[in-house]
N, C-alpha and C positions, 0 to 999 in steps of 0.2 A: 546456619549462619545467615545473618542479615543479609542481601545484596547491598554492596558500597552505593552511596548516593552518586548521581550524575550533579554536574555545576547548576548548581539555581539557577545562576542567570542565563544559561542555554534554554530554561524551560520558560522565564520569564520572557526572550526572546522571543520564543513559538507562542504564547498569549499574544504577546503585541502582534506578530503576526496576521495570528489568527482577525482581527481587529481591521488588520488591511483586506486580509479574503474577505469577508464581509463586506467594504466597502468598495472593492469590485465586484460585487455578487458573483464571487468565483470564476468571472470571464476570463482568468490567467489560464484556467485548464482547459478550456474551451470543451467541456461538455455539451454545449446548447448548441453547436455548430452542427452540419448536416454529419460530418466527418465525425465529429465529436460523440455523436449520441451512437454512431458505429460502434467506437472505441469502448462507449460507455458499455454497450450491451455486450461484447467480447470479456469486460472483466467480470460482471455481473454475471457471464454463463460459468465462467473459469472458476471464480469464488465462490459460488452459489452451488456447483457442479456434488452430482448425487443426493438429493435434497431430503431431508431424514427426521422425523417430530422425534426421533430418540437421541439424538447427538446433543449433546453441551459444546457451546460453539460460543466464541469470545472474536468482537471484531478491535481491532487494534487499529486508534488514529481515526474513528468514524467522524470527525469532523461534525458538521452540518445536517448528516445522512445524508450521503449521495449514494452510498450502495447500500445502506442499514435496511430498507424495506426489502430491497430482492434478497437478503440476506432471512432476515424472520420471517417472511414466506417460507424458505426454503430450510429456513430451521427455525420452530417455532421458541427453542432456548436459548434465544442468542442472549448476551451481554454485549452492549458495546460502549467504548470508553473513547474518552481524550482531556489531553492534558487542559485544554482551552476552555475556561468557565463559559466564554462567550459563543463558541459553535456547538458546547453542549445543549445550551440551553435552545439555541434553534432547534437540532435536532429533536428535542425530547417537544417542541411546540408542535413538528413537523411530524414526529409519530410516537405520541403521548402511551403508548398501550408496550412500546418497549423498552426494554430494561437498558437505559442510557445512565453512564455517571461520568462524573470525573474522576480521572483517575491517571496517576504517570505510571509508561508503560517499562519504565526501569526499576520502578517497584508496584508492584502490583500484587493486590488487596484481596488474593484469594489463595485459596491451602494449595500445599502441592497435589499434582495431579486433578485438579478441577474442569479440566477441560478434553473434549475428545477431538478438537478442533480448533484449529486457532488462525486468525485469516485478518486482510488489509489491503488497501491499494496504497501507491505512492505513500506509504507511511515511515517503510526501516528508514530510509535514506534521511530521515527527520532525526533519526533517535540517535543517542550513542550506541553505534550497533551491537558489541560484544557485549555491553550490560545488559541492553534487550533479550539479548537472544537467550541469557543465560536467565532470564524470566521467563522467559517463552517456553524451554525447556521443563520447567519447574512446574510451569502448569496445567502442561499437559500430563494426562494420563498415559502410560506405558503402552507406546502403540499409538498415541495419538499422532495427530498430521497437523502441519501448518500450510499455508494457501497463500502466500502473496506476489502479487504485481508490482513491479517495480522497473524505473528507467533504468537503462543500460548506458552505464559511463564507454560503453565501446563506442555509439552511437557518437556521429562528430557533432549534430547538435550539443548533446545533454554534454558531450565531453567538456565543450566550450561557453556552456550555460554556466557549470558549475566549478570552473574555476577563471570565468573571467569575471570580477566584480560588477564591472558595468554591467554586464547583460545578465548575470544573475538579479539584480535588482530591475531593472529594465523589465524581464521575466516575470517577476513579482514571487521569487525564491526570499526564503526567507534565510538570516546571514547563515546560519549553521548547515543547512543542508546538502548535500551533496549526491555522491550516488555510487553505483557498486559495479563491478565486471562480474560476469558470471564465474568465473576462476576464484575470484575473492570471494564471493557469497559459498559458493561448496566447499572451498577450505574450511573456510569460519563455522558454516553448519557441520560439519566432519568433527571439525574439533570441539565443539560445544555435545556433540553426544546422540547427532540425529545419523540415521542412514536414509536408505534410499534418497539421495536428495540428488532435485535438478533443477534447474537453472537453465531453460529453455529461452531463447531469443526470438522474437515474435515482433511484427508491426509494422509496417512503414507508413503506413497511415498518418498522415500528419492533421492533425483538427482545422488547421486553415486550410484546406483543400476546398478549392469551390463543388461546389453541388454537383456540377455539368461533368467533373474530370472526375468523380469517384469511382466511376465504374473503370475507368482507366489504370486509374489507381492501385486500383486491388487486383487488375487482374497483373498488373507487372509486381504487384507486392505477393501475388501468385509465384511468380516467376524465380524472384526473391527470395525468396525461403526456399527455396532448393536447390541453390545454390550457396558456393561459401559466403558469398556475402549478406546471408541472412544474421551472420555474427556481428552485423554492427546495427541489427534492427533496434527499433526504438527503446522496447522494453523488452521485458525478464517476467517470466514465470516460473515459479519459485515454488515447489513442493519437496517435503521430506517428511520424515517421521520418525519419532522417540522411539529410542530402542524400551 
């Protein structure tokens, strides 16, 4: 059976978006900050993690490629897609030798079981999640695994980013977006047909952290995660796997 289509104009939404990233040259995530390129290489170790030329491995939301090169290093078969004609076509300018399309990831353009891997940052919280996921499903192979990073609605920032209008637009979120508790993401993956699944809380790290406080930073972000209030860390790590 076909997957039900998601609302065009949600996806239309995410192209115009995409149109705005561009013309911040993605300074909203703040990757390029000292704190930022931390952030960046903690997801890129997470996603990237067990590095394998035999895997089929599909990256979901690659945007621009911001993680699409540590990603085809580390597995030379990736596929990666987005819905946005406009950060596709950067990415594929930015590394022409990988297998970039456009592509929406609530129907998605390949058989069942095609993947032995399935991976993303900051991308569910874009989609309609229960359509996604029951794609996500579909395409991986029995046994396969999915890999994502993802903000944590615990967190009081992202809580009050994504449901206050001003500072979600302020932020440079785009209207649909939101985000997920780690209790929400395990129910939903439980009941879509994945086991082992976890939904770890990780981060405190903030990207505008000046240079001089980082070290400061991490080590109370040390301190932080072992305790209980590492449940309202920044983001979510997010693995499980097809039965």
């Amino acid at each position: 059976m076909a997957p039900p289509d998601v609302d065009p104009q949600r996806l239309e939404r995410e192209r115009i978006h995409a149109l705005r990233i561009l013309e911040l040259d993605e300074e909203n995530w703040g990757w390029n900050t000292a704190a930022g390129r931390i952030r960046r290489t903690r997801r890129e170790e997470f996603l990237a993690a067990e590095p394998s030329p035999g895997l089929t491995v599909l990256e979901i939301g690659c945007g621009s490629g911001t993680f699409t090169l540590a990603l085809a290093r580390a597995f030379p078969t990736l596929v990666a897609i987005d819905v946005a004609d406009a950060l596709v076509e950067v990415a594929r300018s930015r590394f022409p030798t990988v297998d970039i399309r456009i592509m929406d990831a609530h129907r998605l353009g390949f058989e069942d079981g095609a993947f032995d891997l399935v991976v993303g940052c900051s991308v569910l919280h874009h989609l309609d999640w229960r359509l996604a996921l029951r794609e996500l499903h579909r395409v991986l192979k029995p046994g396969g695994r999915l890999r994502f990073s993802e903000p944590n609605l615990a967190n009081p920032q992202i809580f009050l980013q994504k449901n206050w209008p001003w500072l979600k637009r302020r932020l440079g979120d785009s209207p649909d977006e939101y985000a997920f508790t780690a209790r929400r993401i395990l129910g939903d993956l439980r009941s879509a047909g994945f086991v082992d699944a976890v939904a770890e809380p990780y981060e405190f790290l903030h990207p505008a952290v000046p240079p001089r406080a980082i070290g400061t930073v991490l080590q109370l972000e040390r301190w932080l995660e072992g305790t209980p209030l590492r449940y309202v860390a920044g983001s979510l790590r997010i693995t499980a796997r097809r039965v």
